[in-house]
C-alpha positions in Angstrom: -8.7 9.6 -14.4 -10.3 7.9 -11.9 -14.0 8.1 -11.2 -16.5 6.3 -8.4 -19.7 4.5 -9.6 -22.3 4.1 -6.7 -22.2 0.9 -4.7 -24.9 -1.2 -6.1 -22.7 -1.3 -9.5 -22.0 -4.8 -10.5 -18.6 -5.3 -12.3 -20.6 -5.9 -15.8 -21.5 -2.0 -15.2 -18.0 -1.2 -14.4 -16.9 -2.8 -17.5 -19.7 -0.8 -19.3 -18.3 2.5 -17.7 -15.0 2.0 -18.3 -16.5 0.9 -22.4 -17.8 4.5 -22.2 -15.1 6.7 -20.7 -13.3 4.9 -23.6 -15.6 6.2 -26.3 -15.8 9.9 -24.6 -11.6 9.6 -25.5 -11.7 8.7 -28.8 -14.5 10.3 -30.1 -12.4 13.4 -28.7 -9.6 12.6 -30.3 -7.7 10.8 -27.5 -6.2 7.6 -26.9 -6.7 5.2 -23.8 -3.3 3.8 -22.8 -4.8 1.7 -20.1 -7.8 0.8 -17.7 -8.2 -0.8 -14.2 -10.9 -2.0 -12.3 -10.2 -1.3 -8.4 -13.6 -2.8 -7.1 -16.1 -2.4 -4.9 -14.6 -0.1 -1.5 -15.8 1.8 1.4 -16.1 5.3 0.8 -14.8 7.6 3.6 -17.9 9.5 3.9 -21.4 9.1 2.1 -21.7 10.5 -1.4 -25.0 11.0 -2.5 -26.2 8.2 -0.1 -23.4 5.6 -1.2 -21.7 4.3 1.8 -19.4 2.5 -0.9 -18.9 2.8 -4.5 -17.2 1.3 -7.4 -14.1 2.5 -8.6 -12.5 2.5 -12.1 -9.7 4.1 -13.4 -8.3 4.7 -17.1 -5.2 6.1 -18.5 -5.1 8.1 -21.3 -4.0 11.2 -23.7 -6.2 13.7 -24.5 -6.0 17.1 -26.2 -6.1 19.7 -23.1 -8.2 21.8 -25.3 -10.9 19.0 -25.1 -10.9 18.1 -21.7 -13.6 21.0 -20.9 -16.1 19.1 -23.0 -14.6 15.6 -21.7 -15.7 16.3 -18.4 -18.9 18.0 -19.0 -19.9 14.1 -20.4 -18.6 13.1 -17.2 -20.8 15.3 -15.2 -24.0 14.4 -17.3 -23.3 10.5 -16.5 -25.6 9.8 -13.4 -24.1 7.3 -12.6 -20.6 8.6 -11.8 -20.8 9.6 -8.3 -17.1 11.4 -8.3 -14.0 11.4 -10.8 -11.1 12.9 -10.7 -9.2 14.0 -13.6 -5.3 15.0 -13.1 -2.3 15.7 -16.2 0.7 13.8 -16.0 3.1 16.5 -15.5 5.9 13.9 -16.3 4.5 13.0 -20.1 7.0 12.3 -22.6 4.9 14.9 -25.1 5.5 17.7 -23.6 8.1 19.8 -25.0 11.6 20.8 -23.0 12.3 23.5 -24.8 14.3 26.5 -23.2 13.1 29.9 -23.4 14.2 32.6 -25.7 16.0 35.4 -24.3 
């Protein structure tokens, strides 16, 4: 996931973000494989009237079944301006079976 915090975020609040998205995981069931701090960046157009914003992003495994109330925590955090939430297709959990015929 990655996700956008508005632009007059400090990197102690980016720490504290990426401490909650980490909670939000676990207390899901989940487990954070990794985290990066990208820093402060221009944003390509305004987003709620940030002409930059703070971006973060945070690997991890999640049950897909959980992600719908994952990311309705992400949409009640105010202070996430955008996120983006993708499945890695290429994950070494998911099965290669063949099917049945």
């Amino acid at each position: 996931m990655v996700w956008i915090l508005g632009g007059d975020v400090d990197e102690e609040q980016g720490t504290e973000s990426i401490e909650k998205i980490t909670s939000l995981v676990t207390d899901a069931g989940g487990e954070v494989t990794g985290t990066d701090i990208w820093g402060k960046r221009a944003l390509a157009y305004p987003i709620k009237k940030n002409s930059e914003g703070y971006y973060l992003q945070a690997n991890f495994e999640i049950d897909g079944l959980k992600t719908q109330g994952f990311e309705r925590a992400i949409y009640a955090d105010q202070s996430i301006i955008r996120h983006l939430l993708v499945r890695d297709e290429n994950s070494t959990d998911i099965a290669d079976e063949e099917p049945e015929q």
